[in-house]
N, C-alpha and C positions, 0 to 999 in steps of 0.2 A: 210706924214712922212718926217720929217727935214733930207737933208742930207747932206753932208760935202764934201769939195775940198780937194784932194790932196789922195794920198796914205793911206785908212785905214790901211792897215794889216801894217805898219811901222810905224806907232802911237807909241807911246812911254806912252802917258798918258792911262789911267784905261777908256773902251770904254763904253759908254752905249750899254744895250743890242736891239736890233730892234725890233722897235712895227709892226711885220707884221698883214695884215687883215684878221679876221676868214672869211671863206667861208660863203655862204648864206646857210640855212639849209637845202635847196630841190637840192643845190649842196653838202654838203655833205654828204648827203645821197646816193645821187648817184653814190660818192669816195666810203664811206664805200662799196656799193654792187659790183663795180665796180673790186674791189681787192678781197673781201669774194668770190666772183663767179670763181674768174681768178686764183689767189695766194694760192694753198694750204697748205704753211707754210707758215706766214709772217715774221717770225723769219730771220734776214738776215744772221747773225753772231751767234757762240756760243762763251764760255769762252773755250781759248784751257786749258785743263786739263794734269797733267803728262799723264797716265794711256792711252792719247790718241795721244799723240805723233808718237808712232807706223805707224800710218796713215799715218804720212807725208810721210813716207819711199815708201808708198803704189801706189801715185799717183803723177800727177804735182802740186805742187802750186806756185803762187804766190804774190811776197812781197808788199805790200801799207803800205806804211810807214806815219801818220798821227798825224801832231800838234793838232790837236784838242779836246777836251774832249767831243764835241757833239755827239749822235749815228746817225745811216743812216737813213735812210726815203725813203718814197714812191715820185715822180713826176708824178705827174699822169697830160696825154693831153687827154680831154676829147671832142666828139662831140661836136664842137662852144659850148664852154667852155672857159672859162680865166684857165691858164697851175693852179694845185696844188698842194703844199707841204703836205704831210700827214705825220705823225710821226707813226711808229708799235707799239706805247703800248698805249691797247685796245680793241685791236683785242680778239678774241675769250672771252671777258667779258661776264659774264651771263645775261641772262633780261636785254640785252644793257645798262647796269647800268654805263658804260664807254664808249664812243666814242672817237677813235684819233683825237687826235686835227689836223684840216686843214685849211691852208692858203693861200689864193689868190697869185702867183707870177705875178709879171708883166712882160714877157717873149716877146723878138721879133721871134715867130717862127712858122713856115709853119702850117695852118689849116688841115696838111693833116696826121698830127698826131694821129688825128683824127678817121683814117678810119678804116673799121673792129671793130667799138668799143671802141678803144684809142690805148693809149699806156704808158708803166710807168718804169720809170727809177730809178735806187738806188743814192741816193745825199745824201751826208751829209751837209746840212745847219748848220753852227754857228752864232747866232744871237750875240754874244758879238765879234766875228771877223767879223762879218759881209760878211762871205765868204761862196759862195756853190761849192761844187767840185761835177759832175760830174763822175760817178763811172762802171756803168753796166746798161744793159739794160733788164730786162724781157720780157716784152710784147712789140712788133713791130706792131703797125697798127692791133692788133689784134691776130696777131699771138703769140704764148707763145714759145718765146727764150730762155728762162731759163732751161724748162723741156727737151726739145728738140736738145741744141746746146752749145757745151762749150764754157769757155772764151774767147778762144780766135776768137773766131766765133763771141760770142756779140759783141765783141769789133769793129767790120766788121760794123756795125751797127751806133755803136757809134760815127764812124769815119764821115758815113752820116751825122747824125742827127749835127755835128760840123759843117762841111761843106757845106753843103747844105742847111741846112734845121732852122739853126739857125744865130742867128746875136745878138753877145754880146752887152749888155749897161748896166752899173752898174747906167748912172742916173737914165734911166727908173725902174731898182729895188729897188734904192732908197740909192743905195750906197753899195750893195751887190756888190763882186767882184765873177764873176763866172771862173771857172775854171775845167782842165780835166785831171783823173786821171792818170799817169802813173807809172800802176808797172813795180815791180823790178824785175828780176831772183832771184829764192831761193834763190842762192851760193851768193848772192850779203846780204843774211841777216844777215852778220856778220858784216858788216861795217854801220848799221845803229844805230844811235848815238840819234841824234837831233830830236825827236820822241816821240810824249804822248805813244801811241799806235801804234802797227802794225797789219794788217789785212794778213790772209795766205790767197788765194781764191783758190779756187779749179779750173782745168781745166775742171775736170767732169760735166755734165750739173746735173740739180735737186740736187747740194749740197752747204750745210752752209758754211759760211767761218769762219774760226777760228779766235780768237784774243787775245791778250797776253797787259797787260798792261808794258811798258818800266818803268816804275815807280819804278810799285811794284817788279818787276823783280832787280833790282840793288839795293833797299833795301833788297829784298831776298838774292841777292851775299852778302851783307856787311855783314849779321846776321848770316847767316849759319855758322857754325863751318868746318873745313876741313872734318871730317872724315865723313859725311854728303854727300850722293852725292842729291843734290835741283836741282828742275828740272830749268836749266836755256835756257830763249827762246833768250837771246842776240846772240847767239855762236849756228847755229842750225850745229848737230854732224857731221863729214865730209862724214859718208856714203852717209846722204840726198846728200850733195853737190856736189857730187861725181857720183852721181846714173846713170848711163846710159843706152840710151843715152841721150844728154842734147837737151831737148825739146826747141823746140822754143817760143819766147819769143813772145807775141802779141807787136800788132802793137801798137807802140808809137803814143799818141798826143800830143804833148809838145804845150803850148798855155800859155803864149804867141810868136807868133812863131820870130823868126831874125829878125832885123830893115835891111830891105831893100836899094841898095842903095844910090836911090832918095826919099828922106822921102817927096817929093812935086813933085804930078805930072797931067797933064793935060789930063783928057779921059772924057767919055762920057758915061752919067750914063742914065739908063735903066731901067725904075718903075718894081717893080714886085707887082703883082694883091694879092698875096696870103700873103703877108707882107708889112703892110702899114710903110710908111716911109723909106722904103727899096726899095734899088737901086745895079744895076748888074752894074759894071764898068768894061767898057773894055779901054783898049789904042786906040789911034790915027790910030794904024796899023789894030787893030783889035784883038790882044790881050787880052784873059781876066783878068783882075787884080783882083777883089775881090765881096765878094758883100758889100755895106758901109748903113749905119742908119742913119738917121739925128738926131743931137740934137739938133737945134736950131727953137723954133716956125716960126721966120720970114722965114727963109729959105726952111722950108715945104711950106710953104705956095706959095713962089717963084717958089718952083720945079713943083709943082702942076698945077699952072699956065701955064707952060708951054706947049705946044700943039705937041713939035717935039718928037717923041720917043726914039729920045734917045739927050740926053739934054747935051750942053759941061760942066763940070764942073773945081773945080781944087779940088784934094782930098790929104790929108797930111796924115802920116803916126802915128797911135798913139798906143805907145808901150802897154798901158796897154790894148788893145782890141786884138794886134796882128793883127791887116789891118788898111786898112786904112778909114777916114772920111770922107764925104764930107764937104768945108770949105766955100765953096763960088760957083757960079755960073757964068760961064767965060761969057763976052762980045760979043763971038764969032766969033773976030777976027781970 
């Protein structure tokens, strides 16, 4: 798959959409059973309805405000498996007369995703932005998060799987830009503008999130007549906002994270077994700095070579991963 230098999502020209890979069919077989056995609704979202607004009143939600007109999807990390995108419409088809369509990602991340079974996250993929956002998490190594544990508990979760346990590269996905969600406080969904759509999520564990199209909603304002009250989701009504008390707000991942402020600096990097190409960097002192990926074939190849375990390098800081690279392989002076 061709892919391109420079900032997709600031493209200005009309993008092509991504030819991702179908899975092999004895893997997706294995996706479909994997989720039919795990996920008893695969439904992620409903349309919020007037008639159901009342709800909001009822519980926490919160606000994901979203450029994209793609829907969400399954990621499913399966037993030494390559990571895969599944899409929810499909599911429960009669005489398997429909299968969701699933695709290969090519992902730098921990085999131990694996364990207990798998584990399967909510992503919204846009193949014409060429961007995955990172949303929630259900299943953990096995364990089922969703039924079990609210938002802001997955989020606990998610915050691993960033840190730890992943290591971005948009060349190895082929020019995907990946990314991680951060919602909003409710009282915060009056000032959301710049927006296809917004997702409500619920704090409660085992429920759907609601969602409201930004669109159709301000054609809705222009059309109505005054003496009309139209249900408008822009303006959500001050009781919600007001509701106490004001619950806490999950933990932010904002990625990509501050430009640091030596964007060039010299530590010593440290293979790790369970992600090839990937390297634990600590400082000179002994500080740890990040974990880094390599993109460059000669330079695997170099690092590999190497015999001391923990290898000096120099690593630069690159905004759109939010850590830093490694760039070269120091002398050892």
């Amino acid at each position: 798959m061709a892919t391109e230098e420079g900032s997709l999502r600031n493209s200005h020209r009309e993008m092509s959409q991504l030819r991702l890979k179908p899975v092999k069919s004895s893997l997706h077989e294995l996706a479909v059973q994997f989720v039919e056995t795990r996920v008893p609704d695969t439904c992620v979202r409903q349309r919020l309805q007037p008639d159901k607004e009342a709800i909001l009143k009822k519980g926490t939600f919160y606000v994901l405000p979203s450029e994209s007109r793609a829907q969400p999807g399954f990621l499913l990390f399966l037993p030494k498996q390559v990571p895969v995108f599944m899409t929810t419409l499909g599911f429960g088809s009669k005489n398997g007369q429909k299968k969701p369509d699933a695709f290969t990602m090519r992902m730098r991340v921990d085999y131990t995703l694996g364990d207990g079974g798998g584990s399967l996250f909510i992503v919204t993929l846009d193949k014409i932005q060429h961007t995955m956002r990172l949303e929630d998490v259900w299943i953990w190594r096995g364990e089922d998060l969703f039924s079990q544990k609210g938002y802001s508990q997955r989020r606990v979760y998610l915050q691993e799987f960033v840190e730890k346990l992943w290591v971005p590269d948009a060349r190895l996905m082929g020019g995907i830009q990946t990314s991680v969600a951060n919602p909003l406080p409710l009282a915060a969904l009056s000032s959301v503008s710049s927006a296809y759509s917004v997702d409500l999520i619920p704090e409660l564990p085992g429920k759907r999130r609601f969602w409201f199209s930004m669109e159709s909603a301000v054609t809705g304002e222009q059309q109505q007549k005054p003496q009309a009250q139209p249900p408008t989701y822009r303006a959500v009504p001050s009781p919600i906002q007001t509701r106490p008390p004001v619950p806490p707000s999950p933990p932010l991942l904002s990625m990509p994270a501050p430009a640091p402020e030596k964007t060039r600096q010299r530590a010593f990097a440290t293979p790790l077994e369970s992600l090839p190409d990937v390297y634990d960097l600590t400082l000179e002192d002994g500080t740890p700095l990040c974990r880094a990926a390599i993109q460059q074939l000669a330079l695997s190849k170099l690092l590999r070579s190497k015999k001391s375990p923990q290898i000096p390098v120099w690593a630069e800081w690159k905004k759109e991963f939010g850590r830093y690279e490694i760039v070269e392989v120091c002398d050892g002076r």
